[in-house]
ROKOL-427755 format. One record per residue (C-alpha): residue number from 0; z, x, y. Coordinates in pm, 1 decimal. Each point is the difference from the previous one (the first is absolute). Example, Ala and Ser with C-alpha at 12.3 -4.5 7.8 and 13.67 -1.06 7.14 Angstrom:
% ROKOL-427755
REC    i         w         u         v
REC    0     780.0    1230.0    -450.0
REC    1     -66.0     137.0     344.0
This chain:
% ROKOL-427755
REC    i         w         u         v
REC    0   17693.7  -10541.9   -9831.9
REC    1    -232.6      56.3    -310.1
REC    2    -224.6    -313.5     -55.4
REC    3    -289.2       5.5    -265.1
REC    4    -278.8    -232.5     107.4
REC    5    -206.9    -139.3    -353.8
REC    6    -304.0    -195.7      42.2
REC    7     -72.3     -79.4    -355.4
REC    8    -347.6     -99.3    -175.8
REC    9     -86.8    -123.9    -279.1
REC   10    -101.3     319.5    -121.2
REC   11     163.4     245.9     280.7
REC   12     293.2      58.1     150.8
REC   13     -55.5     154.0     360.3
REC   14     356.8     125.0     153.2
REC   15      88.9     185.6     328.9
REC   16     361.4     182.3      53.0
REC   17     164.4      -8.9     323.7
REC   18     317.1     162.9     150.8
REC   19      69.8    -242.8     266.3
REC   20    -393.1     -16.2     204.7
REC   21     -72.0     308.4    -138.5
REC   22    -252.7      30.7    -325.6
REC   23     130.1     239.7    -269.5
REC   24    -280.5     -80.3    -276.3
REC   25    -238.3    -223.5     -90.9
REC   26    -204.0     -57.8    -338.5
REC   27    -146.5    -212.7    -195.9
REC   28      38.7    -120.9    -424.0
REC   29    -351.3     -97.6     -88.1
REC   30    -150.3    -147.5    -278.3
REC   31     256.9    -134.7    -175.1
REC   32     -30.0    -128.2    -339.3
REC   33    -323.1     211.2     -29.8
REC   34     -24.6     369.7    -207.2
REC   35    -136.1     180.3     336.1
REC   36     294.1     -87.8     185.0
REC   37     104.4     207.8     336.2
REC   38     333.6      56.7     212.9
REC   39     -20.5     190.8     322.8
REC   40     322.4      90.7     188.5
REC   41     -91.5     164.5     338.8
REC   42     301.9     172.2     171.4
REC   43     -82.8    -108.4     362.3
REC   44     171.2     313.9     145.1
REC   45    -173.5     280.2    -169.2
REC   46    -309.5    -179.0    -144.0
REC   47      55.8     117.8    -349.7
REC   48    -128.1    -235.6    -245.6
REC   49     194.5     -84.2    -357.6
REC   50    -174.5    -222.5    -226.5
REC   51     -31.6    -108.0    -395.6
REC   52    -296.5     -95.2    -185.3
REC   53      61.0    -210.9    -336.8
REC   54     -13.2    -327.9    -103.1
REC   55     272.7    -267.5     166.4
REC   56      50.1    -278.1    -180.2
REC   57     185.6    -214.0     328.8
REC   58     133.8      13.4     286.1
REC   59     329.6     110.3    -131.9
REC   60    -111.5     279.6    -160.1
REC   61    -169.2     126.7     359.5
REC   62     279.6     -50.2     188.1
REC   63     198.2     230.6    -250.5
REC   64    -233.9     243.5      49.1
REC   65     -15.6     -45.5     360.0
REC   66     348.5      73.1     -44.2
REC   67     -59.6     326.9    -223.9
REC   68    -243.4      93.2     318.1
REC   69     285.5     -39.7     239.1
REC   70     238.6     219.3    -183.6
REC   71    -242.0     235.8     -46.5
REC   72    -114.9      68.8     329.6
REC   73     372.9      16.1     137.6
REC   74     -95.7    -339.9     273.1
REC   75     261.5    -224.7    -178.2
REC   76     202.4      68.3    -276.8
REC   77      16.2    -356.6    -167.9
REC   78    -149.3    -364.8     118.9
REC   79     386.2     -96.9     -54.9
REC   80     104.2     257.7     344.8
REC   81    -264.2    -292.3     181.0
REC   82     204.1    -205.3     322.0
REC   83    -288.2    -257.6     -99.1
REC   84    -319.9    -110.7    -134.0
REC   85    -292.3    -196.6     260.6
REC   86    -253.4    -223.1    -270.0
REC   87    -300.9     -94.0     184.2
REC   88     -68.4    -355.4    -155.2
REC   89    -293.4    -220.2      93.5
REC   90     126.8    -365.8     -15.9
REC   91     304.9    -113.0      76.0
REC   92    -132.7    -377.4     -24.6
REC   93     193.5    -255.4     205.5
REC   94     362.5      79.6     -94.2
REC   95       8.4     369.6      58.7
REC   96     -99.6     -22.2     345.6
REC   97     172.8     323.9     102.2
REC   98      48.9     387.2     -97.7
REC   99     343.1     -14.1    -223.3
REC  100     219.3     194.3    -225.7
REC  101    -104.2     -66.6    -358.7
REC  102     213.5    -183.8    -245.3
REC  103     -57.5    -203.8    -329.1
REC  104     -92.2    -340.0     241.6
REC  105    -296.5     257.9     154.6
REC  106    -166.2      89.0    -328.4
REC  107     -25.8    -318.2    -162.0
REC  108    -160.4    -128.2     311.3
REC  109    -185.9     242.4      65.8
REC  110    -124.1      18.0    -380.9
REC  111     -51.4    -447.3      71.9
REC  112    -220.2     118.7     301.7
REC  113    -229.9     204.1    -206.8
REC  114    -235.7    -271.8     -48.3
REC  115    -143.9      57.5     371.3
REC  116     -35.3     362.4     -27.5
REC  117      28.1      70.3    -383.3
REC  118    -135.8     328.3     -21.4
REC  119     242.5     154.1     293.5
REC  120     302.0    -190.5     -67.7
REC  121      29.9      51.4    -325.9
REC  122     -73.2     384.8      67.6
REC  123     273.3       9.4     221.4
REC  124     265.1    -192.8    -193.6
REC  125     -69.7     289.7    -275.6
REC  126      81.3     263.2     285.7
REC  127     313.7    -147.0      74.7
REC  128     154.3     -62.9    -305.6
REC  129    -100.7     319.5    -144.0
REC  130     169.6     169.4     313.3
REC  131     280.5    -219.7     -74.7
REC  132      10.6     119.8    -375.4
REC  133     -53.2     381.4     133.1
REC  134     283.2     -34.4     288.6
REC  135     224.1    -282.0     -49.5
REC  136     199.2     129.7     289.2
REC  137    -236.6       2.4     281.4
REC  138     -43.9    -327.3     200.2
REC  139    -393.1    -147.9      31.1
REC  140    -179.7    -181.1     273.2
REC  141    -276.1    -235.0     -51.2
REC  142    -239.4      74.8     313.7
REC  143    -226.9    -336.8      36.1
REC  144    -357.0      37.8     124.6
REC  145      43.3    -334.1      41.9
REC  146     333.9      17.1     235.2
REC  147    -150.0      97.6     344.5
REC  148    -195.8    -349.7     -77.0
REC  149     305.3    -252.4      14.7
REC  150     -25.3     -33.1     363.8
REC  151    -335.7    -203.2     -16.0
REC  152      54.3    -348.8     100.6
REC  153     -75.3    -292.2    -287.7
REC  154    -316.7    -111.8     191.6
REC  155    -151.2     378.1     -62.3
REC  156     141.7      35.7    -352.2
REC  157     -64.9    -345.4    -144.5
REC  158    -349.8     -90.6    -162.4
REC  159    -151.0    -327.2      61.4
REC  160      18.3    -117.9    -395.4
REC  161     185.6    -289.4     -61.2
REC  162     412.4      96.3      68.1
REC  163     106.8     -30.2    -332.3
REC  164    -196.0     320.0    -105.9
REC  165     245.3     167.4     239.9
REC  166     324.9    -139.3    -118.3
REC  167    -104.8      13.8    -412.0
REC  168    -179.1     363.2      20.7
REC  169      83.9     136.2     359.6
REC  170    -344.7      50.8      88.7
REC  171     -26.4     134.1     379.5
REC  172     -84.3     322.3     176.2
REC  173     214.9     260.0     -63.7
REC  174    -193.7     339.1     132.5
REC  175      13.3     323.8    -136.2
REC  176       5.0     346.2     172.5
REC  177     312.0    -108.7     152.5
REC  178     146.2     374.7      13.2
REC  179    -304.2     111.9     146.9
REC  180      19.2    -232.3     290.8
REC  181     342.3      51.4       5.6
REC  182      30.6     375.1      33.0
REC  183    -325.3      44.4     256.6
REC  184      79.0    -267.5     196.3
REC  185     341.9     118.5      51.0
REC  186    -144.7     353.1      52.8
REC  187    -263.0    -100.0     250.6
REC  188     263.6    -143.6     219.3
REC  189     238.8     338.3      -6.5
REC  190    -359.9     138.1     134.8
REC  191     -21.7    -285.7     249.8
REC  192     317.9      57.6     108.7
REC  193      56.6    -419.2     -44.8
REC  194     308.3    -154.7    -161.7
REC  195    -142.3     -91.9    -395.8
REC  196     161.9    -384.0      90.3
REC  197    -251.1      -7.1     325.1
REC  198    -301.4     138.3    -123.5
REC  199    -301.3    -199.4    -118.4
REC  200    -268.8     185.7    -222.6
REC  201    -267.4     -95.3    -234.2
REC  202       8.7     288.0    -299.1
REC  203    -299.4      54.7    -224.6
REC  204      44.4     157.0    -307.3
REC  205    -288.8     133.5    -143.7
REC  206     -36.0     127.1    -372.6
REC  207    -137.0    -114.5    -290.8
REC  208     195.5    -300.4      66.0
REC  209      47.0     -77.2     334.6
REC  210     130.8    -276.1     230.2
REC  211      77.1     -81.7     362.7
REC  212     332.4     -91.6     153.2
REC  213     117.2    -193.1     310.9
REC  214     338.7     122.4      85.8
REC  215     158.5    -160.0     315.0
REC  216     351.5     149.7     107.7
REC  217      34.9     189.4    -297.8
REC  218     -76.8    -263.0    -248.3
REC  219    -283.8    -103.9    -208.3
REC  220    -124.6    -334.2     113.6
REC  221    -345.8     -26.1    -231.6
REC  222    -158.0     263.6    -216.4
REC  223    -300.7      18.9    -165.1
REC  224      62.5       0.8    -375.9
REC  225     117.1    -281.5    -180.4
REC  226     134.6    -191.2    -306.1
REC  227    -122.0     348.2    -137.7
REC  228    -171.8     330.9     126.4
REC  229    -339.1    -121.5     -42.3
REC  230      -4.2    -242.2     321.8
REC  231    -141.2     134.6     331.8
REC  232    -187.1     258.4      95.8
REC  233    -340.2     178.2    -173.4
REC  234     188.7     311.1    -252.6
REC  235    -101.6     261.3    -226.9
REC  236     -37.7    -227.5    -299.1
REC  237     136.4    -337.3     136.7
REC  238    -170.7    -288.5     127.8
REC  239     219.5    -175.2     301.7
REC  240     -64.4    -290.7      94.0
REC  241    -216.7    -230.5    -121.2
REC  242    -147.7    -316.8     -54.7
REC  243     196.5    -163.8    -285.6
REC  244    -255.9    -206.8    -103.1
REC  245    -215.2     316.0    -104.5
REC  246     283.8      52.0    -354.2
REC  247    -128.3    -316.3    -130.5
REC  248    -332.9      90.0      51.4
REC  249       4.3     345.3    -135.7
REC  250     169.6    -141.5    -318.5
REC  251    -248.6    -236.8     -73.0
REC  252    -306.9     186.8      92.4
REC  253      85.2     361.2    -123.1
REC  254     230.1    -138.5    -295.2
REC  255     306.9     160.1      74.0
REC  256     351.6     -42.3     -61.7
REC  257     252.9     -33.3     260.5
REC  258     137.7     355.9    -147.5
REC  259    -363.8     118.9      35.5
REC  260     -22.7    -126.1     373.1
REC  261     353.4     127.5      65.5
REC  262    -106.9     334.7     -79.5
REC  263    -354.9     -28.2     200.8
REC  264     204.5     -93.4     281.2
REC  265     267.1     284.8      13.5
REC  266    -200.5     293.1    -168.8
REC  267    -379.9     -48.3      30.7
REC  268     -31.7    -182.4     380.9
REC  269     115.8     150.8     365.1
REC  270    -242.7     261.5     118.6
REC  271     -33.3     139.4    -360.7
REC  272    -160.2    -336.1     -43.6
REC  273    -247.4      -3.3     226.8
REC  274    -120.1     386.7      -4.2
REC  275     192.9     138.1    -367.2
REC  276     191.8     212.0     239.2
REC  277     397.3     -29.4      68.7
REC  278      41.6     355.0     201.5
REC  279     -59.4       8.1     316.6
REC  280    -121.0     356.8      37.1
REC  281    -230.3    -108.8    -279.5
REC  282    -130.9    -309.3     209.9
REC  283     -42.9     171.2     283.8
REC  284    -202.4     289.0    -131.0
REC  285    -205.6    -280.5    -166.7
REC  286    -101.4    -154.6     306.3
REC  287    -140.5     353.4     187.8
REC  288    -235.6     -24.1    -344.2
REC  289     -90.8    -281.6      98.1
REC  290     183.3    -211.5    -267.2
REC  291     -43.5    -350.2     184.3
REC  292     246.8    -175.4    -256.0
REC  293     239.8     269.9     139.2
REC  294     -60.3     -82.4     326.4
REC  295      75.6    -358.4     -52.3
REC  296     321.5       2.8    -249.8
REC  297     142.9     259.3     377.3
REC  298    -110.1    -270.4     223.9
REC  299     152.7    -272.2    -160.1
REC  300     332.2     173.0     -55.9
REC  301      44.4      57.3     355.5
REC  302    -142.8    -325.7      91.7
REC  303     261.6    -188.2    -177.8
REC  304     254.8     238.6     157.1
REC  305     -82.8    -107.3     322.6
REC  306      41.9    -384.3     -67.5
REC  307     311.1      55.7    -155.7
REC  308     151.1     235.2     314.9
REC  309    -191.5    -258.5     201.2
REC  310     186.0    -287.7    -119.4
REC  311     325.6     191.1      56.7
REC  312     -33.7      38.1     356.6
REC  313     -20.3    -379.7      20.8
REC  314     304.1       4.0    -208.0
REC  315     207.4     217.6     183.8
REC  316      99.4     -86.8     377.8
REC  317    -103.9     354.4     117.3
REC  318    -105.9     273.7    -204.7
REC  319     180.1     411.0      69.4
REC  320    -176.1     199.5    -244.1
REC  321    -270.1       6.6    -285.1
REC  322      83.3     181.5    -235.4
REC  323    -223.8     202.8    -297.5
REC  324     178.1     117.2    -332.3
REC  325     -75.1      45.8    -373.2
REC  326    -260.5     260.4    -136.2
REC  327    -284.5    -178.6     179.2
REC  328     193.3     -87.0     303.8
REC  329     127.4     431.5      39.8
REC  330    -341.1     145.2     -32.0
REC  331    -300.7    -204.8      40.7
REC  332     -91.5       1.4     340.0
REC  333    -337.6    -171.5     -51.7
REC  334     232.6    -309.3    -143.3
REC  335     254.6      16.9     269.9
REC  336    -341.0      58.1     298.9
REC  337    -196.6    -315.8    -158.7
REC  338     322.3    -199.4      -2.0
REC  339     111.1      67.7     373.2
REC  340    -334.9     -45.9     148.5
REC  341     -53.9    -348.5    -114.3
REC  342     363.7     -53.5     141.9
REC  343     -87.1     130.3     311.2
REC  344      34.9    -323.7     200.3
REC  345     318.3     -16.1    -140.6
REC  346     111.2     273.6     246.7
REC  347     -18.2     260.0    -245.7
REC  348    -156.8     300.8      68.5
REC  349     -12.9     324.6    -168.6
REC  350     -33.3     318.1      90.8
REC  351    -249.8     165.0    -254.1
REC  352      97.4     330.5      38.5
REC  353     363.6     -71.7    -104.7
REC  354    -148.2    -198.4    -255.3
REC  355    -218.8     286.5    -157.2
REC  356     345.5     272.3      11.1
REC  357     137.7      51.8    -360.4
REC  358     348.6      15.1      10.0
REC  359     275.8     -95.3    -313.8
REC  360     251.3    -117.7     325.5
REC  361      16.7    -377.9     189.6
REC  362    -201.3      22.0     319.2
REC  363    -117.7    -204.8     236.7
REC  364    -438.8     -49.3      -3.9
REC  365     -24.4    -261.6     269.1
REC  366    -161.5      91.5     367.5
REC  367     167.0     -37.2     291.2
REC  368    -159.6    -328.6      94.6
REC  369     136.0    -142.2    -308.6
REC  370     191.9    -313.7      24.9
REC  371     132.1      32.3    -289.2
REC  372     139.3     304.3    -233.7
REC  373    -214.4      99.8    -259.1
REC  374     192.8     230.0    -270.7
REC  375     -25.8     160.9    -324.8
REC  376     287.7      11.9    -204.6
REC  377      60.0     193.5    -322.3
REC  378     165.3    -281.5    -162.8
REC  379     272.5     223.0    -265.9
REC  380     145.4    -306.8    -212.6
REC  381     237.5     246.9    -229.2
REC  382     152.3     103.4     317.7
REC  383      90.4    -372.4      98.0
REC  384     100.0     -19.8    -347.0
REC  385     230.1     295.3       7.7
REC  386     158.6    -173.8     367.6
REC  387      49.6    -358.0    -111.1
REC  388     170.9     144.8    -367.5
REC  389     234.6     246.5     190.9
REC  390      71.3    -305.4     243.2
REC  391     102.4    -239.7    -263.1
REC  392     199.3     234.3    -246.6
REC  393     218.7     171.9     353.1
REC  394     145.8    -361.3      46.3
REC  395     112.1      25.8    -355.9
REC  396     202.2     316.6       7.7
């Protein structure tokens, strides 16, 4: 079955081919609506690279030429010969609560929705109606980062603002990374050898956006993100938690608008904040020249890690595996050492050498003495993508 996986930006259209679980190309439209615009087509089988350069007005103008760039390289000969289409979509809000076929109910409420994540929804809604336009033939699934999240019980999703916040402008947690958690949780317990519906873990994915998950017999019972992505832990660029009381303050003492303080909170705070570094590598090689800021912006990152993965132990009745995903979470051992040693009464132990081994597969870094698994995961969210579409479009044939 040939299912086309689109996660599409405001300006950028990332897609990823597959033949059942198998990748046949990958690529990427970038910088649309600019004059230096990009595509990339990469056939997956022989590494031979196709690609345009000139300007692209919108997204339906790259996916044409994404479609040229099929054709040309002999991988498909039309988006029409598709069995389906997977559309990564941030927020479902409260009403799509689960990964569905698309239909003209979907996109208005997803387009309704937009107002929690306006610059991914409305990104996305221009990816699937401009496959629509392209294809008409080929069925489309909506793929929630939000779905994994409907599990969590109303005392872990609800805020404590008065109710009637909740029932005019369904403000609650919803959590984000959902495929993520989804896909390594799923994965660690294949390694485990553990039924998915018996298996508690507590996933951290680690990026420039990053959050932790409790997942207790498959499902997600609490997560760390929020109303929006900006709740929880230390980021790149993003804040997490804090003290409310500091917005008012900030606006009246620094002058700023709530846009202004929107934007200080998602683009200019998180570890970038505190040290005007967002890379890790770049952090890191800070802090052996002795960049103390550096230092600090690592330390609290991984100290507000371990109070959220803290907190989910008391959350969960017993606890099977930790596990590490995300570009942070795959490679930095330093992150993944710091985190497990201050865990270490927690039963969880790792073995350093493990920990040090590069390696692109899921393994296993814990000791032997170990009470609990500790894991790392390459989380591959197109791949989920790719499942849950071919799952929902088979019970259609």
């Amino acid at each position: 079955m040939k299912i086309l996986v689109l996660n599409s930006g405001s300006s950028s259209i990332k897609f990823k081919l597959f033949d059942d679980t198998h990748v046949k190309a990958s690529g990427l439209v970038e910088k649309i609506g600019e004059s230096q615009s990009k595509v990339v087509l990469n056939n997956a089988l022989n590494n031979e690279k196709f690609q345009r350069e000139c300007p692209v007005k919108n997204h339906e103008e790259g996916l044409q030429i994404v479609n040229e760039l099929f054709k040309e390289s002999g991988i498909l000969a039309d988006l029409n010969a598709l069995d389906g289409c997977g559309h990564r979509v941030v927020h479902g809000g409260k009403n799509l609560n689960a990964h569905c076929l698309v239909d003209d109910y979907v996109l208005e409420e997803i387009d309704r929705v937009s107002i929690f994540a306006p610059l991914h929804n409305r990104a996305h809604l221009a990816g699937i109606k401009t496959l629509i336009k392209a294809a008409p033939n080929v069925r489309n699934v909506a793929v929630f980062d939000t779905a994994f999240h409907r599990s969590m019980p109303d005392f872990a999703y609800m805020y404590a603002l008065p109710y009637e916040l909740y029932e005019k402008h369904s403000i609650r947690k919803y959590g984000f990374h959902g495929t993520s958690h989804a896909f390594v949780s799923s994965k660690a317990a294949n390694l485990l050898q553990k039924d998915k519906n018996d298996f508690n873990a507590i996933s951290a994915h680690l990026g420039n956006g990053a959050s932790v998950c409790a997942i207790e017999k498959g499902h997600s019972v609490d997560t760390s993100m929020g109303f929006t992505p900006l709740e929880g832990l230390i980021m790149g660029t993003r804040c997490g938690d804090l003290d409310p009381a500091i917005l008012p303050f900030i606006s009246h003492f620094e002058g700023l608008s709530i846009e202004q303080i929107d934007t200080l909170l998602n683009k200019k705070s998180g570890v970038y904040g505190i040290c005007a570094y967002n890379d890790f590598r770049d952090i890191q090689d800070q802090m052996q020249k002795g960049n103390d800021k550096a230092r600090l912006a690592l330390d609290m990152f991984c100290y507000r890690l371990v109070k959220y993965i803290g907190a989910y132990f008391a959350v969960l009745p017993k606890t099977d595996v930790l596990i590490f995903t995300g570009g942070i979470g795959e490679n930095d051992t330093l992150v993944r050492q710091k985190v497990c040693e201050r865990l270490s009464h927690l039963g969880i132990v790792l073995d350093h050498e493990l920990n040090k081994e590069k390696s692109s597969a899921a393994r296993m870094i814990n000791s032997n003495s170990s009470k609990v698994k500790i894991l790392v995961v390459p989380t591959d969210e197109e791949l989920e993508i790719a499942r849950i579409t071919q799952e929902l479009v088979s019970k259609t044939l």
